[in-house]
N, C-alpha and C positions, 0 to 999 in steps of 0.2 A: 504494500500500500504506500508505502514511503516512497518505492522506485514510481510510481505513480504520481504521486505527487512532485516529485523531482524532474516528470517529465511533462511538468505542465497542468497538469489534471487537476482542479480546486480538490480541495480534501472534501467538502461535501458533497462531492459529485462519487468522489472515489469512496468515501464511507459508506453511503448510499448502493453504489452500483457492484462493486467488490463482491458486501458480502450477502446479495441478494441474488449475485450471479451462482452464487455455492449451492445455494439452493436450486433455484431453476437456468441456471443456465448448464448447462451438464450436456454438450455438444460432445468432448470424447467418450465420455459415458455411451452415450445414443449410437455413435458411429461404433465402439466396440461390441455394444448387446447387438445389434444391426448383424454384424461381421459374424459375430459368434453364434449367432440363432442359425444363419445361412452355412457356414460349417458344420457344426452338428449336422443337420440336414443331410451335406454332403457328406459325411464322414457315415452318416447311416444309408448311403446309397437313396433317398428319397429325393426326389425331384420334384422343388414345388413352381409352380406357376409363377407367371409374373407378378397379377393380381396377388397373391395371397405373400410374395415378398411384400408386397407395397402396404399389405394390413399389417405385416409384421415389424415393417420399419416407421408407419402410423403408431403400434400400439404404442412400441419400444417409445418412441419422442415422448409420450406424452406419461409412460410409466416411468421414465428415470427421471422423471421431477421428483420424482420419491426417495429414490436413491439415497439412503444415508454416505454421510461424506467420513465412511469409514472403510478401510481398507478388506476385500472380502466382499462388499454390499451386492457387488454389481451381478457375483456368482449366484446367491440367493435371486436374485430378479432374472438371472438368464434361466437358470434351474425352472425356476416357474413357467417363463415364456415360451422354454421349448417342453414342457408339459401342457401346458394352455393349446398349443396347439397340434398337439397328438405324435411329439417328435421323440424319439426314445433320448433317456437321457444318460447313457453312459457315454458317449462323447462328453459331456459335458467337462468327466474326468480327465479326460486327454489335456484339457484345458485350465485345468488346476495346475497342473505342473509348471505353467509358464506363466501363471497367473499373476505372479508378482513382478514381471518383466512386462506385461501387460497394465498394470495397475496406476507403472510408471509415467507408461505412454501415453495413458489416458489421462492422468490427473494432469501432463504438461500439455494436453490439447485444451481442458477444462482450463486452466490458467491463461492461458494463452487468449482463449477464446473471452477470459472473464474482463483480460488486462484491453482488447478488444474494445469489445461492448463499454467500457469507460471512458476509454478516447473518443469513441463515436458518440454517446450522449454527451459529451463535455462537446466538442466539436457541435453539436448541434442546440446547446442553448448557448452555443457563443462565447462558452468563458474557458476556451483551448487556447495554453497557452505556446504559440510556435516556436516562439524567441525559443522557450527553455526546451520543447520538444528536438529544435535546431541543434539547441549546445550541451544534449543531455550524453553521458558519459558513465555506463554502466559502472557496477566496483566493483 
């Protein structure tokens, strides 16, 4: 939040947007449960449709707003999702194993994506600050 505000972003846009994004902003969340539902799948030889990808990547967006922002969450919600929809779920274990190298990835898209969303509403009520975004200098 600091690096945020050092890149111009008022603190009340960033205190506001940050950690409201943890909650529903959850974009590598979405795109891992997406990925991992369609593998399973694959990995059980089941061939689904177009259509019924596009229910599963609809549900997924809108059940990882629930997603607790604990490490592990997103297994329990994949577990469900490829039961919800009639997918066997021992694939799912295949997916444990890498789970934590997985976890990573997601939670630096989730960041990324949240650090995102605050420039862009700061940017749009106008109070982005460019000078500092221009001479900003990671540590």
């Amino acid at each position: 939040m600091e690096a945020m505000e050092k890149f111009g972003v008022p603190r009340k846009i960033v205190s506001f947007v940050i950690p409201t994004g943890y909650s529903f902003n959850l974009d590598g969340t979405t795109l891992y449960l997406s990925l991992a539902t369609i593998f399973v799948a694959q990995a059980a030889g089941i061939d689904l449709s177009f259509g019924k990808q596009l229910i599963i990547c609809f549900t997924l967006m809108l059940t990882s707003k629930g997603v607790a922002g604990v490490s592990r969450a997103a297994l329990v919600i994949l577990m469900g999702t490829v039961v919800s929809f009639g997918l066997p779920a021992e694939p799912v274990f295949i997916i444990l194993g890498i789970d934590v190298l997985m976890d990573m990835a997601r939670t630096s898209v989730n960041v990324i994506g949240n650090c995102l969303a605050t420039a862009v509403i700061a940017r749009s009520e106008k109070e982005f600050d460019d000078d500092a975004a221009r001479h900003f200098k990671s540590e």
